[in-house]
Structure formats: structure tokens, C-alpha cells
N, C-alpha and C positions, 0 to 999 in steps of 0.2 A: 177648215181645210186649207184656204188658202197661206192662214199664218204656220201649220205645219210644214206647208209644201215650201215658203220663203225660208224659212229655219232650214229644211233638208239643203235647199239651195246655198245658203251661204256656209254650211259644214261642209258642203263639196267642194267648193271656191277656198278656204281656206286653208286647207293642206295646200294646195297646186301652189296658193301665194308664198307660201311658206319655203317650199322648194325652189319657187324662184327666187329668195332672198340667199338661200341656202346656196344656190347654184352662184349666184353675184360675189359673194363671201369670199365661196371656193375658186373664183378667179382670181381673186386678190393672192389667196394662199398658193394660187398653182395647181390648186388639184381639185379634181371633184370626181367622188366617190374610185380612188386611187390611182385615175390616171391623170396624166402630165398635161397641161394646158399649153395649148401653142401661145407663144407671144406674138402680136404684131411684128410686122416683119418689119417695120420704120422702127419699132423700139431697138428692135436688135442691131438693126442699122448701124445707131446712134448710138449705142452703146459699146460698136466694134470702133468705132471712128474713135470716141476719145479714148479706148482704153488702149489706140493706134499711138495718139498723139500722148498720152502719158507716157508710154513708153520711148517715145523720140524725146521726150524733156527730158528723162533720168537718164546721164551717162553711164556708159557701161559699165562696169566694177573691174578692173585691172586686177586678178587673181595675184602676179608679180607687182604691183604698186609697192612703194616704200610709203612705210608712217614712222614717222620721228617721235619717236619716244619708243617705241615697244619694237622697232626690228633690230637686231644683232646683228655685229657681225656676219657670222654663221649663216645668219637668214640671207644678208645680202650675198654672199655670195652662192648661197643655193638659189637664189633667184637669178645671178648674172651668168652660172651655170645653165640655167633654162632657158637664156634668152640666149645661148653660146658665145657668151663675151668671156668666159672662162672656161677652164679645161681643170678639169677632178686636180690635176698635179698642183696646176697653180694654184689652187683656191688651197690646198694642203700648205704650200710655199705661205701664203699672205695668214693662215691662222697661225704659224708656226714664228712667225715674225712677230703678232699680235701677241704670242704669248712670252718671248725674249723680253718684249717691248714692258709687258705689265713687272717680270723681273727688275727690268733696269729700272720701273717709276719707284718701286716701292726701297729699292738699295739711295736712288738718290734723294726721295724724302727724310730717309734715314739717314743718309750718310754723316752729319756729326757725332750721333750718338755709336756707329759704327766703327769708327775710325777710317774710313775711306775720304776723308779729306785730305788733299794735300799731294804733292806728286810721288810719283813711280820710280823716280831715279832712272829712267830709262828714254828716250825719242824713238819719232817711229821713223816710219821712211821719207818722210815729206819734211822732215826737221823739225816736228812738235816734241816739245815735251809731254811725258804723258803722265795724264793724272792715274790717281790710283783707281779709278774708275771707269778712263779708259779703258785699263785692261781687263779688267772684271767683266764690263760689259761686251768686250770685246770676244771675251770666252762664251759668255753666252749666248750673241749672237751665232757665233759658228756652231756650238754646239746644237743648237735648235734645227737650224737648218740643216745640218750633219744628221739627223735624226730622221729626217723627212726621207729622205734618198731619194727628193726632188732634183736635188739640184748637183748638177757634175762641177762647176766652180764655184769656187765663194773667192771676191774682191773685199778687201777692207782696209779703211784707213790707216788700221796700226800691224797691218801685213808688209812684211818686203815686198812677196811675192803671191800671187793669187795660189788659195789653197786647194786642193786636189781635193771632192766627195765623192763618194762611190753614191749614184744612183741608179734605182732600179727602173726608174722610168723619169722622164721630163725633161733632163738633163739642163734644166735651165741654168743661168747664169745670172749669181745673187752678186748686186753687190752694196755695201752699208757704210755711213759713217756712223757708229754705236754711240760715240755720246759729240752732238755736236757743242761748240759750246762752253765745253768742258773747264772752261777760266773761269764758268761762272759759279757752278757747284759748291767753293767754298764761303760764295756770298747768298746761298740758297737763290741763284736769280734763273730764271729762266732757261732754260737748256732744251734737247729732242736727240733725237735719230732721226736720222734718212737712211733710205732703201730707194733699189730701182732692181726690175727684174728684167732680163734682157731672153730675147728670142731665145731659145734651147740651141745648142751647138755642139758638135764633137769635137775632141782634143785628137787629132786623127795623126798616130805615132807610127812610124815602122820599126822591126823590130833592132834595125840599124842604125838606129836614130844616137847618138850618145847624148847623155842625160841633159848637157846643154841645150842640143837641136831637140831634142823633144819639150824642154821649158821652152824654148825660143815658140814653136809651135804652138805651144800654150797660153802664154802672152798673145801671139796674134787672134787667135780665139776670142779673145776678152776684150778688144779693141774695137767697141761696137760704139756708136752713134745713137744718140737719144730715141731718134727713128726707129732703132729697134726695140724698146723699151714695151713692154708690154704690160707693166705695172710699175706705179713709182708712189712712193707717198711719204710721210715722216710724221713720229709720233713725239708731240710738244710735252714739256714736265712742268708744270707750271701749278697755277690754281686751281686748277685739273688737268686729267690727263689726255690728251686729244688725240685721236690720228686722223690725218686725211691722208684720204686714199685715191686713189684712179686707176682704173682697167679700161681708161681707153674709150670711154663711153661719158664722159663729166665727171665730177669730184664730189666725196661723197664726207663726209665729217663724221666720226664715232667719237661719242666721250666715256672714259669709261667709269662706270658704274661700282664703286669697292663694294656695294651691298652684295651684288651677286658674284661680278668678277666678271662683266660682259662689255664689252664697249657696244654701247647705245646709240643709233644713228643719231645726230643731234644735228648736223648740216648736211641739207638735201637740195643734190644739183646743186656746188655751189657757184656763183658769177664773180668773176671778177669786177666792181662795180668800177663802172666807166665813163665818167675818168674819175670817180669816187671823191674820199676827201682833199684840200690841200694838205698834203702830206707827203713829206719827202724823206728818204731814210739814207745812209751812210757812214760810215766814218768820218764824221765831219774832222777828227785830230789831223789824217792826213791829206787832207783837204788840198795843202801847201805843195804836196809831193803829186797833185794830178793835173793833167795838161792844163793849158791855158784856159781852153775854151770850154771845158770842165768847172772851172773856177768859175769861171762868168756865167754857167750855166745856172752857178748853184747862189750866184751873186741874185742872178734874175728872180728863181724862186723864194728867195728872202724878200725882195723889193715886192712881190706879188705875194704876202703876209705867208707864205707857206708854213706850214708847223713841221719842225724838226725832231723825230724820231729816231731812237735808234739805242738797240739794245745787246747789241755785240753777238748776236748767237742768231746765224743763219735759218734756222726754224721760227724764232718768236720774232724778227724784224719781216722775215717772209709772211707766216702766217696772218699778221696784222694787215701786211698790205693784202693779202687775199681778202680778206675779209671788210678792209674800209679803202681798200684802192690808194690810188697814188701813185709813187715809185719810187722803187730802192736801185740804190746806184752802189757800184761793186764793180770801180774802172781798173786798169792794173795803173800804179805809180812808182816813182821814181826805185825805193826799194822792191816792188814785185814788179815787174815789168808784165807777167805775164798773168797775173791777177792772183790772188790768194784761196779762193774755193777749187777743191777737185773737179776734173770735167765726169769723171763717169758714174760717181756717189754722192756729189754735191749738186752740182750746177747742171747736170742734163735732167735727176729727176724732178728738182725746183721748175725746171726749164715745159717738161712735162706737161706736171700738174698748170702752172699758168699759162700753157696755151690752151690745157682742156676744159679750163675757166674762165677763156676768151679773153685773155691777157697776153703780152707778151714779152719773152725772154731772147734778149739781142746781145749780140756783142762785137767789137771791132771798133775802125777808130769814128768812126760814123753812128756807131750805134745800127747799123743797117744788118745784120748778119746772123743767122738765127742760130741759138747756142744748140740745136736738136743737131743740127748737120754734122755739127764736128766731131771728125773719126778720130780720137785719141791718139799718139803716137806713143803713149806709156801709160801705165794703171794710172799712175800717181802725177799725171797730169794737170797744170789748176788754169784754172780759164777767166776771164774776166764776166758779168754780167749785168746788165741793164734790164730791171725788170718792174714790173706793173702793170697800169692800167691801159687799156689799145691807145688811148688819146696822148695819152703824159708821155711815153713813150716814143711815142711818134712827131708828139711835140720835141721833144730832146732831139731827133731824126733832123728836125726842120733846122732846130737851133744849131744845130753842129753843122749843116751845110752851108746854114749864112755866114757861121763865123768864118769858117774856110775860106767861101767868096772872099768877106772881109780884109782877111788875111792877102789873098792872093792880090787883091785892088793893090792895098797899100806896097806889096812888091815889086 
């Protein structure tokens, strides 16, 4: 009796233990017998705490961030659209130029086997001679932009006069030099375009105007200040094809891409590095034809082992200094007195771009005077300019004032 009665006892006690292993199990899983098991509330705690502080460690994801190598053109500026650094017109104006710009790379890669080397038989209005690619390019540019019905002027190096576009909204005011450079073409060397986009403006005529005073009107329109500049950039022809760009918010680098046909962002936010390499650029041939204290200038940076650069076409001496610093010098001498680059298609949008890469572009006899200020007195006006790295620059600034002192001592 007793060993049945021990037997019934421990078949009782076995299940119940069973179920409590079953029950311990079903904590682990969460559930027991289908409902949801509470957690301690310190687990929970601790589990809201770091998944608090994981998420302060990961920065936040920038939906408009740029990545180099895979956003476009296109992209960038549907992105500078969203952030309101541009307006539908303009971003139409800057692809319409990008695509002038892939024209003229691929006429000037070609240009031996084309026959576009060699000149035009023609000058423009600043006294160049014009290659036969100036003008080529010259059409295409207008015509691009003419397409657009952005933009109500187009300015350009090989125009008399600024030419007349009927647009239907933007009214901006283009203006370009289509091939800078253009001496070097038939040595396959380096060469670009520049562009600058200026505030929108009306050409505002009465109907009593005779056709002079309404040109006369028109011209004044066009007579704008780098200040007003809303976009500037220049697309290099080189080893590849590059643009740098600015809408006023930093400089941005596209190369472009022949597989697909896109310019590739390739330089993001670019800096002017400061005060970058010893590297000095100029016409060093007219060396003999610049002020005194000019000479001594450039006497100093030799003594100080500086490396001497320079490649005759305002794009590839510029662009180099953007990208390795230094300074390019572009004084007026004895034949230009008043410097040889245009103010409102050369030297305001260069002028531009290296202040919105924290560089800067001067001009006057000091070197003190910022080329953005000056209000043109004619399209085809040239300006002198001093440009580079904040330091080098400002170094020149220093040196020009002692020499003066110097000067004034010994009188």
C-alpha cells in the first residue's frame, strides 16, 4: 500500500514539475500558452536608453547630400532647387550651357581632323583675331541659350553688341566667353568657356525711343557688377572635360562622363587651399612691361624657390590655382594699361567662383580692390586681376604697400 500510494504521489508531482519547466521555457520565448509575457521594466529601461543613444551616434541622412561619383548635373541642381538656391529658369539656363559646353568639347578634341584649325579671317570687337572655332562655338553658345527663352540678353566676346532673346520667363542676362584660349587649339593645349549669369533685368524701351536710345538702353541693362552674378562657372577642354560651377552657395566640380553623356560631380565644396602650393602664375614674357614694384614682387617669389606656372588660357592657369592654391597675377602693363581679360565674361565670373572658394580676386594699384564691385562702363571692358589664395594675396597687399612706403622715403 504504501509503495502504490508513493508511486501515485510522485505521478502527481510530475506533471505540475513539468509545467513549471514549461512555463520557465515559455518566458525565455515570450509566451505562455499564447499570451505575451511582460518584461521587466529595468530591461525595458535599458534597452530604451541605448537604442536612445545609438541613435544620437548615427548622423542623420541628408536626403539632398551630394556623393561624388554618382550625382549629375541634373541631380545637383534638383537638389539646389529644393534648398531654393535656384529657380526652374535658372537651373534650365546652367543645363542649356552644359550642353553647348559638351558640343564645343567634342568639335575641339576633333578639330584637326575637321579642319577647324587655324583662323577665321575675321576680329571681334576687343581686337582678337578669331579662330575658326571661335565662331563655331560662338553660334552654339547663342543658340542654346536662344532655345531656352530664359534668358532676355546674351553678352559675348565675339558680339559687337549684346544680342536681343525673346524669353518667356527669367529674363536673365547670359553672358560667355565660348572658347577662351583659343591660341591654343591648334597646339591641342588646354583651352575652356566661361559664363556668368546676371540678375534678370528688363530692357525697358518707349515706343519713342529711336533704335539708338533704345540700344543705348540696352547696354545700360547689361552693365552689371559681379555682385550681381547669380551663377558663374567655366568648362576646361583638357584631359578631360571639367565644369566648375557656383550658384552662390560654394563650387561644385562636374567631369564629364563620354559613357553616358552626364557631367559627374567629381569636386565637392571646393576650397581654395590656403595659402596652398608655392606657385605663382603669369605671363612671365611681359614681365619687363609691369610696374616696378610688380617686378620686385615677382623677383621675391623666385628668391622664396616659388614654382612658376603658367599656360596662357585663363581657365587651365585659373583652374590649377583653384585647386593647388597660390596666385595668378593678371596686372595691366605698359601695352594694356587697363589689363587684358573682360570684366563681365572673364574676370567678374573667375572673380566669383574664387571668392565662393574662399580665395580672393583684387585689382588696382595696391592690389586692394575687389574685381566683384566694378560696374562696367562698356560690354567689352578688360580689367586687370590679382587672384589666389586669401594669404598670397594679401601677401602681395602687404608687399605693394611697403614698396610704396619705400618709394615715398627715398623722395
Amino acid at each position: 500500500a504504501k509503495t502504490s500510494s508513493a508511486m501515485a504521489s510522485s505521478s502527481a508531482v510530475a506533471p505540475a514539475a513539468r509545467r513549471v519547466v514549461a512555463s520557465t521555457r515559455g518566458l525565455h520565448r515570450g509566451r505562455i500558452r499564447g499570451e505575451t509575457t511582460k518584461r521587466p521594466a529595468r530591461a525595458v529601461h535599458r534597452r530604451r536608453v541605448a537604442a536612445a543613444a545609438s541613435s544620437k551616434s548615427k548622423p542623420t541622412t541628408d536626403p539632398l547630400a551630394l556623393t561624388v561619383g554618382k550625382d549629375t548635373l541634373e541631380t545637383f541642381l534638383f537638389k539646389q532647387q529644393a534648398r531654393d538656391n535656384v529657380d526652374v529658369d535658372l537651373s534650365i539656363i546652367i543645363n542649356s550651357i552644359a550642353v553647348a559646353c559638351k558640343k564645343i568639347s567634342s568639335l575641339v578634341a576633333t578639330a584637326p581632323i575637321r579642319g577647324l584649325t587655324g583662323m577665321a579671317g575675321s576680329s571681334n570687337e576687343s581686337g582678337d583675331e578669331q579662330k575658326k572655332l571661335d565662331v563655331i562655338s560662338n553660334d552654339i553658345f547663342c543658340e542654346c541659350i536662344k532655345d531656352t527663352a530664359r534668358s532676355a540678353i546674351v553678352v559675348t566676346e565675339e558680339e559687337d553688341v549684346p544680342v536681343a532673346s525673346e524669353a518667356i520667363s527669367g529674363d536673365y542676362i547670359v553672358t560667355f566667353d565660348p572658347i577662351d584660349g583659343s591660341s591654343n587649339i591648334d597646339a591641342a593645349v588646354t583651352t575652356g568657356s566661361i559664363f556668368g549669369i546676371y540678375s534678370p533685368g528688363e530692357c525697358e524701351v518707349s515706343l519713342d525711343d529711336t533704335p539708338e536710345e533704345a540700344m543705348d538702353k540696352c547696354l545700360v541693362n547689361t552693365r552689371k557688377s559681379g555682385e550681381e552674378l547669380v551663377c558663374a562657372g567655366y568648362v576646361m577642354y583638357s584631359s578631360s572635360t571639367v565644369a566648375m560651377i557656383s550658384v552662390g552657395h560654394g563650387v561644385y566640380g562636374f567631369t564629364l562622363d563620354w559613357t553616358t553623356g552626364d557631367f559627374v560631380l567629381s569636386h565637392d565644396d571646393v576650397k581654395l587651399p590656403n595659402p596652398g602650393q608655392k606657385i605663382y602664375s603669369g605671363n612671365q614674357g611681359n614681365v619687363e612691361k609691369w610696374a616696378p614694384e610688380l617686378r620686385k614682387y615677382v623677383d621675391k617669389l623666385q628668391e622664396e624657390n616659388y614654382s612658376y606656372r603658367y599656360i596662357g588660357a585663363l581657365v587651365g592657369d585659373f583652374h590649377r590655382t583653384l585647386l593647388y592654391g597660390g596666385i595668378w597675377l593678371y596686372p595691366p602693363d605698359a601695352s594694356a594699361p587697363e589689363g587684358k581679360a573682360r570684366l563681365l565674361y572673364e574676370v567678374a565670373p573667375m572673380g566669383f567662383l574664387a571668392e565662393q572658394a574662399g580665395g580672393l580676386a583684387m585689382w588696382g594699384e595696391m592690389a586692394d580692390k575687389r574685381v566683384m564691385e566694378v560696374v562696367p562702363q562698356h560690354i567689352h571692358q578688360r580689367s586687370p586681376m590679382f587672384c589666389g589664395s586669401k594669404d598670397m594675396v594679401e601677401g602681395l597687399q602687404k608687399f605693394l604697400v611697403e614698396e610704396k612706403a619705400r618709394a615715398t622715403v627715398k623722395a
